[in-house]
DOZATI-814405 format. One record per atom (N, C-alpha, C): residue number from 1; atom name; x negated, y negated, z negated. Coordinates in nm, 4 decimals, padded with zeros to 6 digits. Each point is the difference from the previous one (the first is absolute). Layout:
<sites>
SITE   pos   site          X          Y          Z
SITE   NUM     CA          X          Y          Z
...
</sites>
This chain:
<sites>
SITE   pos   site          X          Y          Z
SITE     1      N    05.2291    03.1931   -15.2659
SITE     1     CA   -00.0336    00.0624    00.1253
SITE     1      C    00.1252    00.0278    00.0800
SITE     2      N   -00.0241    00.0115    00.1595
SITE     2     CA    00.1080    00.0273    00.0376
SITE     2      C    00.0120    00.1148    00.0547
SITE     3      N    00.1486    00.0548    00.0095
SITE     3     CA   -00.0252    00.1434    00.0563
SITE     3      C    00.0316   -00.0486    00.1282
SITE     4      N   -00.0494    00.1247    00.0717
SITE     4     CA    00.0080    00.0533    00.1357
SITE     4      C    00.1442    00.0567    00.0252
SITE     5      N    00.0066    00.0361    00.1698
SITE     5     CA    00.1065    00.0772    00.0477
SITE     5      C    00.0298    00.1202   -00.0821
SITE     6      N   -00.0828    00.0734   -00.0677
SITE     6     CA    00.0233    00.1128   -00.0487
SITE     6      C    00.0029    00.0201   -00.1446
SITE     7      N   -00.0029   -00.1503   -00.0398
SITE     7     CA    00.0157    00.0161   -00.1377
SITE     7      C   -00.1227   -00.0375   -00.0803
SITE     8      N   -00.1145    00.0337    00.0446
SITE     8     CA   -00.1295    00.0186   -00.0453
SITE     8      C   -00.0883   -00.1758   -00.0017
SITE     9      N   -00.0603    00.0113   -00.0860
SITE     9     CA   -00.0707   -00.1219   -00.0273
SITE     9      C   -00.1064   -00.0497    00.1287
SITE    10      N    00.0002   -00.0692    00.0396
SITE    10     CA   -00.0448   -00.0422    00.1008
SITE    10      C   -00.1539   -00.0789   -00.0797
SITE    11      N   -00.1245    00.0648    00.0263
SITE    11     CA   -00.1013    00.0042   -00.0504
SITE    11      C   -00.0835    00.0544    00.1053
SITE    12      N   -00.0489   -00.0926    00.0617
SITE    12     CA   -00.1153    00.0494    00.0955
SITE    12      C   -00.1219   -00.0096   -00.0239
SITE    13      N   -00.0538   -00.0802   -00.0906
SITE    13     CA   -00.0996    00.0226   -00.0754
SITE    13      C   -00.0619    00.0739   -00.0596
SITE    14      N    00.1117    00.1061   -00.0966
SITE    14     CA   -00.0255    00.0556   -00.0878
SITE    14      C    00.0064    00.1311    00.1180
SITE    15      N    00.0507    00.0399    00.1368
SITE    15     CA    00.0216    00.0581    00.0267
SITE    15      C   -00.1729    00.0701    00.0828
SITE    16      N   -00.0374   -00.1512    00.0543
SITE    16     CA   -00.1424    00.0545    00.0501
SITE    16      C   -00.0740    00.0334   -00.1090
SITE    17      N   -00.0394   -00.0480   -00.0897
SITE    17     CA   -00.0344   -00.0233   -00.1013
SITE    17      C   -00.0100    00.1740   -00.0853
SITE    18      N    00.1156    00.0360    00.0139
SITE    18     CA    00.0342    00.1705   -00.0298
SITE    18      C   -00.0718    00.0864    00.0954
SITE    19      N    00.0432   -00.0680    00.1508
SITE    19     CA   -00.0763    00.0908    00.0776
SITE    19      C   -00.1459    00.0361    00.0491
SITE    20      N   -00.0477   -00.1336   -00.0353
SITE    20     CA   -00.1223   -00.0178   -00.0328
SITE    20      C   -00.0807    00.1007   -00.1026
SITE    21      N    00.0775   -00.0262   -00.1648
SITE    21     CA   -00.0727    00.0662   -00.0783
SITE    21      C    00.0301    00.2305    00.0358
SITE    22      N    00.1213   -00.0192    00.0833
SITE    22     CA   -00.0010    00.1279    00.0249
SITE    22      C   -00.1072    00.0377    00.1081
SITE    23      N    00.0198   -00.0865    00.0688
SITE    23     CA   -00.1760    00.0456    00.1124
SITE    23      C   -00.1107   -00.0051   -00.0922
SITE    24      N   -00.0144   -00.0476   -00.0818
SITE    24     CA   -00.1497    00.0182   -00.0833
SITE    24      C    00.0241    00.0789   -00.0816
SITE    25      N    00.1285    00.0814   -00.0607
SITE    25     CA   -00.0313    00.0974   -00.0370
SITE    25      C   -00.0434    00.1170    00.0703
SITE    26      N    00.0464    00.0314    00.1088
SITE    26     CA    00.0297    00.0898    00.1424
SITE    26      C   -00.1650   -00.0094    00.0107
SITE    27      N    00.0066   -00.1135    00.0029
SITE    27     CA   -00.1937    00.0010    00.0150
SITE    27      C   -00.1088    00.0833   -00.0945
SITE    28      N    00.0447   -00.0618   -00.0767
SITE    28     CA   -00.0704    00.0277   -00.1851
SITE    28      C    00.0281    00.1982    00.0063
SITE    29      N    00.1144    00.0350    00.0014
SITE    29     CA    00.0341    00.1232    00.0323
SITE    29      C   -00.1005    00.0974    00.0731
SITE    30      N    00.0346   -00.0747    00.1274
SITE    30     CA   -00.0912    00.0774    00.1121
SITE    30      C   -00.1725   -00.0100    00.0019
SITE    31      N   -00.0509   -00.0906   -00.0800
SITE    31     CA   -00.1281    00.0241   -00.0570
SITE    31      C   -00.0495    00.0874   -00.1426
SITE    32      N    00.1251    00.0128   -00.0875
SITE    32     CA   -00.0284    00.0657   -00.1025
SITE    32      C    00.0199    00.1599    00.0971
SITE    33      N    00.0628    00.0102    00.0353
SITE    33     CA    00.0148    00.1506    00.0433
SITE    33      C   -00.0975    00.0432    00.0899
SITE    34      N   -00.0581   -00.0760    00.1101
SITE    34     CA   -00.1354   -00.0001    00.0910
SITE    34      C   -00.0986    00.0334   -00.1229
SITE    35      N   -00.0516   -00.0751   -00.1096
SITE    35     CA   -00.1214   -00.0133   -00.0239
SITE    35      C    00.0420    00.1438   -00.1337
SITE    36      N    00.1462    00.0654   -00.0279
SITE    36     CA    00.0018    00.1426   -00.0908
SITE    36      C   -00.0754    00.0562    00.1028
SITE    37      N    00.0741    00.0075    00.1719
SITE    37     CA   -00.0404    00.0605    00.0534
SITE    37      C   -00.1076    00.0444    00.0176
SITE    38      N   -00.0884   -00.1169    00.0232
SITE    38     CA   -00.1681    00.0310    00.0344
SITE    38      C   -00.0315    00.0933   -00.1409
SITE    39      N    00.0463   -00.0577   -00.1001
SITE    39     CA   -00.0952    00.0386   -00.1501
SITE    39      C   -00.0032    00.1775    00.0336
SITE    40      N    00.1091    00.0320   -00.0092
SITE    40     CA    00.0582    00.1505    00.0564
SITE    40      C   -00.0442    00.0459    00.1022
SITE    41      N   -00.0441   -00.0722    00.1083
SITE    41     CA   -00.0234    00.0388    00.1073
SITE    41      C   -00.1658    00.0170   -00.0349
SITE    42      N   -00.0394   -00.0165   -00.0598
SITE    42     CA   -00.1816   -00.0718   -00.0341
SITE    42      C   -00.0334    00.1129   -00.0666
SITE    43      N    00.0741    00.0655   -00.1568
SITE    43     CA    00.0094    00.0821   -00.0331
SITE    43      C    00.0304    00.1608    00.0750
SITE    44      N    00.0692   -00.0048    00.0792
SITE    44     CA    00.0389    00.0637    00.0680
SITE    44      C   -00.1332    00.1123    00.0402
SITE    45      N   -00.0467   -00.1221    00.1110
SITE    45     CA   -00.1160    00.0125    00.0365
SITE    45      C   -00.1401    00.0439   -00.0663
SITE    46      N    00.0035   -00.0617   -00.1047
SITE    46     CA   -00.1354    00.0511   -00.1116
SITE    46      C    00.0335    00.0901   -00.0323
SITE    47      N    00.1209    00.0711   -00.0196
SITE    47     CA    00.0260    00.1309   -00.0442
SITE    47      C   -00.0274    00.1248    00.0573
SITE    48      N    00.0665   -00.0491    00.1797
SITE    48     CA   -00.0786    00.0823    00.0877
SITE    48      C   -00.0913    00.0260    00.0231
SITE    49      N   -00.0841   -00.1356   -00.0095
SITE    49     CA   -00.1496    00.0075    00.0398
SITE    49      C   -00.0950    00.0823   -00.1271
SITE    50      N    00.0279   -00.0456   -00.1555
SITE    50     CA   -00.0816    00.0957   -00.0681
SITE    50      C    00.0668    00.1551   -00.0009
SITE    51      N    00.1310    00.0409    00.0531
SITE    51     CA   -00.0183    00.1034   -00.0219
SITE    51      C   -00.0150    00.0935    00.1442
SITE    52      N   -00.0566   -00.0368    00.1062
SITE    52     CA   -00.0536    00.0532    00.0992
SITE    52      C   -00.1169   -00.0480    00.0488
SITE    53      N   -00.0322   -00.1444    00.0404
SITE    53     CA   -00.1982   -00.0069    00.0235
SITE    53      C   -00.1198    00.0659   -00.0975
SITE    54      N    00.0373   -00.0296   -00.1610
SITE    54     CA   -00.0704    00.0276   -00.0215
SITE    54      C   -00.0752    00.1905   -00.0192
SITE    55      N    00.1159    00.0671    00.0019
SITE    55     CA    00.0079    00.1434    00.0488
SITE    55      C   -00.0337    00.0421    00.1120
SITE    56      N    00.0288   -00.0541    00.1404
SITE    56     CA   -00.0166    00.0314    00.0970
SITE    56      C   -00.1322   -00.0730    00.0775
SITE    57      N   -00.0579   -00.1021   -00.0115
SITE    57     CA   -00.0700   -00.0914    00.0659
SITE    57      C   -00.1299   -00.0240   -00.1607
SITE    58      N    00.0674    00.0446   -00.0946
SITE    58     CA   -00.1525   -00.0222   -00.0740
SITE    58      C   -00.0015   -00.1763   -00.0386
SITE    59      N    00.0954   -00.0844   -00.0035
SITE    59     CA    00.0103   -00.1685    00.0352
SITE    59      C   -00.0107    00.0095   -00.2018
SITE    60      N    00.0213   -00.1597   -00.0152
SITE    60     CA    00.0388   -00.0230   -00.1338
SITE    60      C    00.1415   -00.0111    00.0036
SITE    61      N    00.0766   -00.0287   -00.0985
SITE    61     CA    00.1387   -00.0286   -00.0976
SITE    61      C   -00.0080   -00.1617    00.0729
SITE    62      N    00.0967   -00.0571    00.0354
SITE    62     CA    00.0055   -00.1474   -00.0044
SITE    62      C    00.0890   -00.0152   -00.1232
SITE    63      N    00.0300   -00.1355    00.0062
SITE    63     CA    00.0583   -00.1259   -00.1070
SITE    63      C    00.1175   -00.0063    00.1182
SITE    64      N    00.1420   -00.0479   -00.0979
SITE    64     CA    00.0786   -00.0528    00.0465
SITE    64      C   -00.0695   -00.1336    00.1153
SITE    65      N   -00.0341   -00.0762   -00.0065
SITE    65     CA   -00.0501   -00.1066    00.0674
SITE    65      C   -00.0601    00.0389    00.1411
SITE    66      N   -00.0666    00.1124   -00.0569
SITE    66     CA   -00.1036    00.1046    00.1965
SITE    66      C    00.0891   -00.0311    00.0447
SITE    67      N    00.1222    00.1175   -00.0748
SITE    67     CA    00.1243    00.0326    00.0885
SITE    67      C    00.1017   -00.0730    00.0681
SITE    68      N    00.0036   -00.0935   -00.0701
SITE    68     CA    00.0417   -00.1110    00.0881
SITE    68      C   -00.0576   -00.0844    00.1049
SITE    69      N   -00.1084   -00.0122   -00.0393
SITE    69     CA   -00.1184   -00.0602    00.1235
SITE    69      C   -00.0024    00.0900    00.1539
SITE    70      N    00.0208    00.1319   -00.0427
SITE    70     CA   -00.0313    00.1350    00.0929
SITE    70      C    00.1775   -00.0532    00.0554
SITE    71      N    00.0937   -00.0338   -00.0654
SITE    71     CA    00.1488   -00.0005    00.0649
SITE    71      C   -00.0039   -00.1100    00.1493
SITE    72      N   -00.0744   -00.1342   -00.0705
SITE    72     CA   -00.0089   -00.0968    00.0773
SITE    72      C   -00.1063   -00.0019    00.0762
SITE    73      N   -00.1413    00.0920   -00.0059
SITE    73     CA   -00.0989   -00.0121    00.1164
SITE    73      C    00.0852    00.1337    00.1443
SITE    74      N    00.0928    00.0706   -00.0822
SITE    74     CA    00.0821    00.0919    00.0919
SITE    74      C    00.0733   -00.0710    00.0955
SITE    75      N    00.1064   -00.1195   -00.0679
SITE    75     CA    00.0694   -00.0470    00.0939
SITE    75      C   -00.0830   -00.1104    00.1020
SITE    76      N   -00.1221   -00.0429   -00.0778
SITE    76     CA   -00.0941   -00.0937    00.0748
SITE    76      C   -00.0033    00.1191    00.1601
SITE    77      N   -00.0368    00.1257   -00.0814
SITE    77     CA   -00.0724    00.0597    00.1331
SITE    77      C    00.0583   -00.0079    00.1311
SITE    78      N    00.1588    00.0959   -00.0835
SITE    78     CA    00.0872    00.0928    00.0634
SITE    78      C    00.1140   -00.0331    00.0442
SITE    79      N    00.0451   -00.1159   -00.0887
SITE    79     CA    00.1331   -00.0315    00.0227
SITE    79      C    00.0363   -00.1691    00.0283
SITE    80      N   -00.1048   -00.0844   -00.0238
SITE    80     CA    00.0087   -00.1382    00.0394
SITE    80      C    00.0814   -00.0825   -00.1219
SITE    81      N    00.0154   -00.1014    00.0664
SITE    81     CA    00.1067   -00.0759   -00.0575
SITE    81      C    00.1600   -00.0037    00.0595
SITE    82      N   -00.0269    00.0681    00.1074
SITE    82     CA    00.1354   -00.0079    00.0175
SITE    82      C    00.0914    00.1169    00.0636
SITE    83      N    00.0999    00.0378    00.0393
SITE    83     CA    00.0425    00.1006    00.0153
SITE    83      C    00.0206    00.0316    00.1312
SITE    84      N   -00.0132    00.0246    00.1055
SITE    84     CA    00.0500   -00.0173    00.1505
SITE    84      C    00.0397    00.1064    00.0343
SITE    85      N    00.1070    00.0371    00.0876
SITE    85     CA    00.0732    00.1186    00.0964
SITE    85      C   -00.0282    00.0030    00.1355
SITE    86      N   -00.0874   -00.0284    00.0376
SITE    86     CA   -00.0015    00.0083    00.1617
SITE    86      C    00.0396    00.1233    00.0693
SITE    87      N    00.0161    00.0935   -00.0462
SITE    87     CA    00.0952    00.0939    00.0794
SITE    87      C    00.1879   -00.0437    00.0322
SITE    88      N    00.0137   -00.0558   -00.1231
SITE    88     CA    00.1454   -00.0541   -00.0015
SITE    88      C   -00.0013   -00.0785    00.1157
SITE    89      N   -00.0799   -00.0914    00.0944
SITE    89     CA   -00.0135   -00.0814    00.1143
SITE    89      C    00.0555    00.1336    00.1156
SITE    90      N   -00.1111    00.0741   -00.0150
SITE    90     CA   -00.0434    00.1425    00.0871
SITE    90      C    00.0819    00.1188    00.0206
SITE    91      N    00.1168   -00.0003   -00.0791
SITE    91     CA    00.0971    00.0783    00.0095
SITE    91      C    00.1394   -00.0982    00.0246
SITE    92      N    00.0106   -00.1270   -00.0203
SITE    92     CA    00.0661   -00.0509    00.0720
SITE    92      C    00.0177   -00.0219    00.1428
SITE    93      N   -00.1006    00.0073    00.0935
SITE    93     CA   -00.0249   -00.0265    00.0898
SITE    93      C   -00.0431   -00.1246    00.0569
SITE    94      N    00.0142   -00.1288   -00.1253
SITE    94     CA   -00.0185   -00.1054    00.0389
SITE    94      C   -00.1537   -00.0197    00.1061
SITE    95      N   -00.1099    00.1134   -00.0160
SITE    95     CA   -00.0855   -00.0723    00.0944
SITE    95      C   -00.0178    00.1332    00.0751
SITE    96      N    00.0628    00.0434    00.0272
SITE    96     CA    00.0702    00.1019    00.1369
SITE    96      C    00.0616   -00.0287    00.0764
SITE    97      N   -00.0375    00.0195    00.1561
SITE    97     CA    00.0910   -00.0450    00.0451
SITE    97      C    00.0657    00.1119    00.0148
SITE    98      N    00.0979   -00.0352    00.1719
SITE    98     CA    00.1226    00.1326    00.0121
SITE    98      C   -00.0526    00.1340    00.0330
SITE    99      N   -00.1461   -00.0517    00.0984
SITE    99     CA   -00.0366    00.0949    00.0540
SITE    99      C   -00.1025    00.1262   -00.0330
SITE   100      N    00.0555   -00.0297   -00.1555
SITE   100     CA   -00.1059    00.1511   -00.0773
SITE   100      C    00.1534    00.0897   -00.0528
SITE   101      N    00.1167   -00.0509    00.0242
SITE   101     CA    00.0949    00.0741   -00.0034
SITE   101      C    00.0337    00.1214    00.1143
SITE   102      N    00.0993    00.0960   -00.0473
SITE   102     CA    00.0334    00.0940    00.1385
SITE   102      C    00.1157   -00.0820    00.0737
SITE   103      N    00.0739    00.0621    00.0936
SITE   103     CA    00.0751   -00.0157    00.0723
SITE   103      C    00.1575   -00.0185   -00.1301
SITE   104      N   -00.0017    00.0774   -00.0948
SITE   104     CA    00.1394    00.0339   -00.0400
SITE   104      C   -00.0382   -00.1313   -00.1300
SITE   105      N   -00.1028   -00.0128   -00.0085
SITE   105     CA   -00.0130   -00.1152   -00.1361
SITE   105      C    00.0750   -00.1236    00.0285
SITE   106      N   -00.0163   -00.0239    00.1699
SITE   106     CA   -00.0002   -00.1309    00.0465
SITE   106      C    00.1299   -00.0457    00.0133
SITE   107      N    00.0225   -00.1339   -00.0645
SITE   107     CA    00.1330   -00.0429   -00.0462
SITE   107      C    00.0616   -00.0822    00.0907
SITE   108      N    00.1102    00.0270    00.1403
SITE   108     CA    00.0235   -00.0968    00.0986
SITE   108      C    00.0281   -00.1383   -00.0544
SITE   109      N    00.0512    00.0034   -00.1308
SITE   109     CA    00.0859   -00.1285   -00.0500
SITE   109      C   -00.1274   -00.0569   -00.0778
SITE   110      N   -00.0884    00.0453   -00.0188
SITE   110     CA   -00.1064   -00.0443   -00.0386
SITE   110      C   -00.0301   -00.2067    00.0569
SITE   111      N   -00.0553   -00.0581   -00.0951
SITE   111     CA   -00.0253   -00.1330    00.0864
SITE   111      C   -00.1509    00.0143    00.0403
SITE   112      N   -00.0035   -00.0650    00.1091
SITE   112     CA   -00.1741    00.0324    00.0271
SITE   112      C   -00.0974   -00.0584   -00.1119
SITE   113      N   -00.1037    00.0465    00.0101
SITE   113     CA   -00.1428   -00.0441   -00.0929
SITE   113      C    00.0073   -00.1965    00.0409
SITE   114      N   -00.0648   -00.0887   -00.0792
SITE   114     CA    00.0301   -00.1078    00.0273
SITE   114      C   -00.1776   -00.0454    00.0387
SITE   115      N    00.0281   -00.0872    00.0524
SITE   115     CA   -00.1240   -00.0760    00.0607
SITE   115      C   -00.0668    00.0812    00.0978
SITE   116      N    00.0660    00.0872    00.0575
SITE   116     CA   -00.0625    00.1318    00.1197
SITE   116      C    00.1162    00.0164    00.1150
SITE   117      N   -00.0220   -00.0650    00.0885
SITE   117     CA    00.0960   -00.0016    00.0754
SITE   117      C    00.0056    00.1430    00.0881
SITE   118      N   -00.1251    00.0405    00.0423
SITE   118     CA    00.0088    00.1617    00.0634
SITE   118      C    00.0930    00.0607   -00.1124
SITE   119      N    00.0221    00.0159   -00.1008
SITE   119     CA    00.0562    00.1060   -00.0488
SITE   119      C    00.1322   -00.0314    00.0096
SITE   120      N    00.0449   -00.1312    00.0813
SITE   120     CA    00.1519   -00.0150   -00.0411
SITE   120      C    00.0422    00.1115    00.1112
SITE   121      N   -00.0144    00.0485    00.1260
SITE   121     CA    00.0738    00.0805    00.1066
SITE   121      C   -00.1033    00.1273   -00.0339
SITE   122      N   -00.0389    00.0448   -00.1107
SITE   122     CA   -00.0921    00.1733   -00.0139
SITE   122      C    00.1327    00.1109    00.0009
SITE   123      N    00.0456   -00.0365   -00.0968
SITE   123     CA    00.0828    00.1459   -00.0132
SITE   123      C    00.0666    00.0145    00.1296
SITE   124      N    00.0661   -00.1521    00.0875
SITE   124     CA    00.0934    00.0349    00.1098
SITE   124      C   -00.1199    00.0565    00.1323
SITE   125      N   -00.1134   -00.0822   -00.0414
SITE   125     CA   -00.0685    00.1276    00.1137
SITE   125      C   -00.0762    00.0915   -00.0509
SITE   126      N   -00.0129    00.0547   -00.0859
SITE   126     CA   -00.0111    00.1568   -00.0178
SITE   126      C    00.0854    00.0449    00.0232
SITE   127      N    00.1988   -00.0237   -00.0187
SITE   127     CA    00.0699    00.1036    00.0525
SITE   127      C   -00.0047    00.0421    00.1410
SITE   128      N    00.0186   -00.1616    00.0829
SITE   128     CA    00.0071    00.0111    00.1218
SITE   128      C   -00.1579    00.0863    00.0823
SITE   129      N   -00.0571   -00.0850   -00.0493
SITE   129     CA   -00.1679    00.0273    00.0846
SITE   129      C   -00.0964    00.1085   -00.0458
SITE   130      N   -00.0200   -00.0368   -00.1296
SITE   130     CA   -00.0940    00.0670   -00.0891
SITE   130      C   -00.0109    00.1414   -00.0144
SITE   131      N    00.1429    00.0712   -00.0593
SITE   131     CA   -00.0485    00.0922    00.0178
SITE   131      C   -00.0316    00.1281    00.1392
SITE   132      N    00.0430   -00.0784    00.1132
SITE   132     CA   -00.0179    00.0872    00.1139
SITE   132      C   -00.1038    00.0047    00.0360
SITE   133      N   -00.0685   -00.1341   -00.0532
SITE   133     CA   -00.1636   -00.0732    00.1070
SITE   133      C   -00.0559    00.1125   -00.1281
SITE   134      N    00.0096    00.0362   -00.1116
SITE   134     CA   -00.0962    00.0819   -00.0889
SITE   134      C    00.0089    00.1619    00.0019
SITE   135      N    00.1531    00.0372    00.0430
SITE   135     CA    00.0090    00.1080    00.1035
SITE   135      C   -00.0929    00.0810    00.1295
SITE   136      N    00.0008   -00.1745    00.0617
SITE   136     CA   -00.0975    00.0424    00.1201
SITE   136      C   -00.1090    00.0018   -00.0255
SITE   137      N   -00.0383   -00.0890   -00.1236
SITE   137     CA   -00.1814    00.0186    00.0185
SITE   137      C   -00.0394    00.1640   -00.1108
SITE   138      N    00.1206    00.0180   -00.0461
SITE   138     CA   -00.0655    00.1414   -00.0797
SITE   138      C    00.0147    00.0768    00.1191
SITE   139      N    00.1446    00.0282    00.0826
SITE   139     CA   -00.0413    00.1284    00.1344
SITE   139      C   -00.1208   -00.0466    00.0186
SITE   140      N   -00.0250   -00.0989    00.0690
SITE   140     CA   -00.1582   -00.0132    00.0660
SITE   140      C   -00.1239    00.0001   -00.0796
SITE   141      N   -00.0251    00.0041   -00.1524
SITE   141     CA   -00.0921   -00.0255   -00.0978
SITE   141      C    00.0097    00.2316    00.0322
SITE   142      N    00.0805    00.0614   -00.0242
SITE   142     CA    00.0123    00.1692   -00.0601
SITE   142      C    00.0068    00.0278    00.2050
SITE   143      N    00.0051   -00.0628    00.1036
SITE   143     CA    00.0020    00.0111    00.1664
SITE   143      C   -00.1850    00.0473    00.0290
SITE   144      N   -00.0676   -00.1497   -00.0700
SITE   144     CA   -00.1847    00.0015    00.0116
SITE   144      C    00.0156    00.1236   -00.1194
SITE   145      N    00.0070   -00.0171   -00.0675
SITE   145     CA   -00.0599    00.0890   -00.1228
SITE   145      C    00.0043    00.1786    00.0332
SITE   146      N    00.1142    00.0190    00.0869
SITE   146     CA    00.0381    00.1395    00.0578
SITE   146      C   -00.1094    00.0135    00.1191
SITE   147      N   -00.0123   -00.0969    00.0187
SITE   147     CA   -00.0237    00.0827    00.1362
SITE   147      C   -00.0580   -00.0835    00.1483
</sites>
């Protein structure tokens, strides 16, 4: 065999070949520990459940097996298959525009919203225009309202 720049046997074969069997362990791993999990998690559950339904609600004792059935008709119900954040969208602001912000939020260096061309000149006319024209219509909105 020949070595490499660094000395080392130059084996690329053996090298996927390693990395390979280390991803299937990584694999093998992460299913043995999922399926302790559930066992524990299953148990868990039957433990809770016989030692509070049947006291409180009058129910029977389940089997490890209910309890697991009861884990997965839960996430059927409650929790899906998958996980989603839609607030994380919603506190970004991504589907906000500028104008649910105040005056001091609003970022001059900001780049405008894209595909909306009104919003490219907003902030420069709210300084200039905006807020005087909303000035005048509150005197005149509290002008009728007085009187």
């Amino acid at each position: 065999m020949e070595r490499n720049y660094f000395g080392n046997h130059d084996c690329n074969s053996n090298s996927t070949r390693n990395k390979t069997f280390r991803i299937v362990g990584h694999v093998f791993v992460g299913l043995l520990f999922a399926v302790a999990f559930a066992l524990v998690f299953g148990l868990l559950v039957k433990f809770i459940w016989n030692s509070l339904m049947p006291a409180i609600f009058n129910l029977k004792e389940i089997t490890y097996w209910q309890a697991f059935g009861i884990i997965i008709l839960a996430k059927l119900l409650f929790g899906g298959f998958g996980h989603r954040h839609p607030d994380r969208r919603e506190k970004s602001g991504k589907y906000f525009p500028d104008w649910h912000r105040s005056d001091e939020m609003v970022d001059e260096k900001q780049p405008p919203l894209k595909n909306d061309r009104n919003w490219k000149t907003y902030t420069k006319f709210w300084h200039e225009e905006g807020k005087a024209s909303f000035e005048a219509y509150m005197d005149r909105v509290e002008k009728e309202q007085n009187g």
